[in-house]
N, C-alpha and C positions, 0 to 999 in steps of 0.2 A: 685283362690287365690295363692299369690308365697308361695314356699315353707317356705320361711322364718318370713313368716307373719300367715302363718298358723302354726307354731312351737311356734311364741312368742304369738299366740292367744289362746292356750290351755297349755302354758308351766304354769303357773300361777294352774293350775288344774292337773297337774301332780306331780307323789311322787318324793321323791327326787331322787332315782336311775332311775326312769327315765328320770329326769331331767338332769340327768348326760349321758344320748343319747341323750339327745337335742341338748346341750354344743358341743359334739361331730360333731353332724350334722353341726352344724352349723357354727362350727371353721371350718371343713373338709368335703365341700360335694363333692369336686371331686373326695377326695380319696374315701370317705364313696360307691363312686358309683360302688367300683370295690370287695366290701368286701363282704363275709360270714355272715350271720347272728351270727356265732361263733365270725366270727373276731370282728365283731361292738363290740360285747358283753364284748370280751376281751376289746377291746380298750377303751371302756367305764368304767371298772369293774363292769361290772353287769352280770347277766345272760341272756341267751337267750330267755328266757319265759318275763324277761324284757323287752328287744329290742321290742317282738311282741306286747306285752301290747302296747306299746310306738307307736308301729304304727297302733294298733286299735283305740287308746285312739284321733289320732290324724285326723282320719276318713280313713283310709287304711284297705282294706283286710285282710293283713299281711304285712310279709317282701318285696316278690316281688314286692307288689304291689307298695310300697312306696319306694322301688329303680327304679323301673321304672321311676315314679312321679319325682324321684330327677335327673335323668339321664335329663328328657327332660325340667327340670328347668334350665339346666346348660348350661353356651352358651360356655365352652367350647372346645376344639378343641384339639384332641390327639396329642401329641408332638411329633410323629412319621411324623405327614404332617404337622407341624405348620412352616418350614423354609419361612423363609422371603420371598424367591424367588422361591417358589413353584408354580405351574401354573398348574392348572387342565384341562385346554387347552393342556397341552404340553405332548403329547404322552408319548415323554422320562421321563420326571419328573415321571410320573405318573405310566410305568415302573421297574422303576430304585427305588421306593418306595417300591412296592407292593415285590418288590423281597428283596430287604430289611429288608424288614417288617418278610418274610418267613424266612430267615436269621438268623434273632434276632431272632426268635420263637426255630427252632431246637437249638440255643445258650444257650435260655434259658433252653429249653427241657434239654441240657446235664450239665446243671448247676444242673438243679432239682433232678435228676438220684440218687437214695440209692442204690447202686450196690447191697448191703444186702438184700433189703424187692426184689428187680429184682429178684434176687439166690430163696429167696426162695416161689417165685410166681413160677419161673421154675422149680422148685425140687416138689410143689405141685400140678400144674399141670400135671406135668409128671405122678404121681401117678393118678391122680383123674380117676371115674372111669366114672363120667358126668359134660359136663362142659356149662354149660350155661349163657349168655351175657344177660344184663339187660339195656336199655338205651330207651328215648322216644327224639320223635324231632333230631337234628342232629348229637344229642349220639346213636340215636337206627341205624341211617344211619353209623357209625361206629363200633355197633356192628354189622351190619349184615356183612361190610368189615372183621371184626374180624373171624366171622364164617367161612370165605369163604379163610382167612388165614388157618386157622384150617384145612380145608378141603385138599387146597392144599398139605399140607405138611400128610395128614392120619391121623388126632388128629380130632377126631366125635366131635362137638361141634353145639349147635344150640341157634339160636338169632332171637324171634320172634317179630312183631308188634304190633299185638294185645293182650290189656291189659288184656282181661279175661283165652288168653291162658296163659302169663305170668303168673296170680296168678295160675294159675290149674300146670303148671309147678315147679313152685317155692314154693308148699307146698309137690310137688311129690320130693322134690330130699331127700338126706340122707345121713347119716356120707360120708366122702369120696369123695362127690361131688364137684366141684367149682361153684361158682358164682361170676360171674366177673358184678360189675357195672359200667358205665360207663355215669360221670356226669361232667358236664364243673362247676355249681358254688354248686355243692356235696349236695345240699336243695332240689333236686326233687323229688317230692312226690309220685311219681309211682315207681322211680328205688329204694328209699331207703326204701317203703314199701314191696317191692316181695324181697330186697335182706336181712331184717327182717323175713319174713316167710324163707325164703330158711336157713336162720340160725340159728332161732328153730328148724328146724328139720335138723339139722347135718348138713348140709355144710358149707366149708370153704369159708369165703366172701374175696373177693379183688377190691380195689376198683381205677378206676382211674379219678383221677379226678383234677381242676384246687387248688383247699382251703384245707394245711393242715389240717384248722381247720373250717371244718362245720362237719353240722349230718349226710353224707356218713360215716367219717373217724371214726363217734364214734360205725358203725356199724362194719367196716372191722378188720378185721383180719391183713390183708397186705395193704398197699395205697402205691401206684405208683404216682406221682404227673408229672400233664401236664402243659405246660406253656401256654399264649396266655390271658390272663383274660380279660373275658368280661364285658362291661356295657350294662346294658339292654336292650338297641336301638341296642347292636349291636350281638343279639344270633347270633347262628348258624354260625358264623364267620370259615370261613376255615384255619384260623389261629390256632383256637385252634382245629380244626379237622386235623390237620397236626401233631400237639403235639401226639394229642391219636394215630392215624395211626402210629408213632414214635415208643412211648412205646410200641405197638402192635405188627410192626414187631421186637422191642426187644427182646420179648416176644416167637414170633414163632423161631426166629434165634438160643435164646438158647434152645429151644426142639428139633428143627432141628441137633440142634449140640452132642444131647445127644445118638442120632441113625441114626446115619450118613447112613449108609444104610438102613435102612428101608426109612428113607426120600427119599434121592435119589431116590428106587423104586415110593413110592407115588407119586413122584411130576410126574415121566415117567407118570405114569398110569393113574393120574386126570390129566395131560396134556393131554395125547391121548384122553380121555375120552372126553374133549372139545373141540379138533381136530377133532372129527367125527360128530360132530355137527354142522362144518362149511365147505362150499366150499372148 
């Protein structure tokens, strides 16, 4: 059933603030496909617990599951390749796009930039006294980048895979500690579950991610905001893994800058230390 037939076939049996995400969907599903379960909810004025009603009610999971559905309802086509004369045939088109594409990303990246919450994501890690990375899918692949930033420069940091050490981690930290999450649409149920435990018990949350406004940011402390927003068909895009690698080495540069010699030393020393590992 299309999406829009399945919306006017239960809309008749939905309350009226959920009818008022129907409305929404239904004026706006292209936009709807790039939004936060916050944002719908704003855009709607309803709340969030509404949106989800709205898409149990309508035979969905949840949220994701009913952005996915809306994503591969839509025919669509990103206005980054829609030029008349584009030719997917054509090496250079193809190119001359993609680099573009990364272009506009870090553009946007330095649009997004609170020089403020940067400072004092810098100023609290500095202090911290453990810092650990939260991410699954190809956020967890940029927290383990993240770690290995850390390492370079002598700042102890670790970013694991598996979910059971996460939780066993993330109820061990304590006042003073960071926790860094790292989520492209800020709703993922693992990262913003451990970085809830890690914040019951004293640590400072920071979070990066692509949605001012989803349930990361009502967790954190600090949000660092990445550009590149995904639709459902298209995760794990290296788009927005370019954004976070961005903030990230923002991130390392001002701690780096904060001890300028001890850096210098770390990087000699984990450089040699990799050196002697290879031919």
């Amino acid at each position: 059933m299309e999406m829009n037939d399945r919306i006017n076939t239960y809309y008749p049996s939905l309350t009226k603030s959920e009818q008022k995400v129907a409305l929404c969907v239904l004026k706006h599903p292209v936009d709807i496909i790039y939004f936060s379960v916050t944002e719908l909810a704003d855009f709607a004025g309803t709340g969030e617990t509404t949106v989800m009603r709205f898409c149990r009610k309508i035979g969905f999971k949840g949220y994701q599951d009913f952005r996915l559905s809306l994503a591969q309802s839509q025919t669509y086509r990103k206005t980054d390749i829609a030029e008349e004369n584009f030719d997917m045939d054509n090496e250079h088109d193809i190119t001359r796009t993609v680099y573009h594409n990364m272009l506009d990303i870090l553009h946007s990246s330095m649009g997004l930039l609170d020089h403020s919450e940067l400072g004092r994501a810098i100023a609290c890690l500095d202090q911290a006294g453990y810092v650990q990375f939260f991410g699954v899918g190809a956020s967890g692949i940029s927290a383990q980048d993240a770690k290995n930033r850390f390492l370079r420069i002598g700042r102890r940091a670790e970013a694991v895979a598996d979910g059971h050490i996460q939780s066993m981690m993330a109820v061990s930290m304590s006042p003073g500690d960071v926790a860094i999450g790292i989520s492209v649409s800020g709703s993922t149920l693992d990262t913003n579950d451990m970085l809830r435990k890690a914040k019951q018990n004293g640590a400072t949350v920071i979070a990066i991610t692509n949605y001012a406004k989803s349930p990361i940011t009502s967790i954190a402390d600090i949000v660092l905001l990445t550009a590149g927003k995904e639709a459902p068909t298209e995760g794990g895009s290296i788009g927005a893994r370019i954004s976070q690698l961005f903030v990230i080495d923002l991130i390392c540069e001002g701690l780096a800058r904060k001890h300028t010699n001890r850096t210098k030393q770390m990087k000699e020393r984990t450089a040699r230390a990799v050196i002697e590992r290879s031919y």
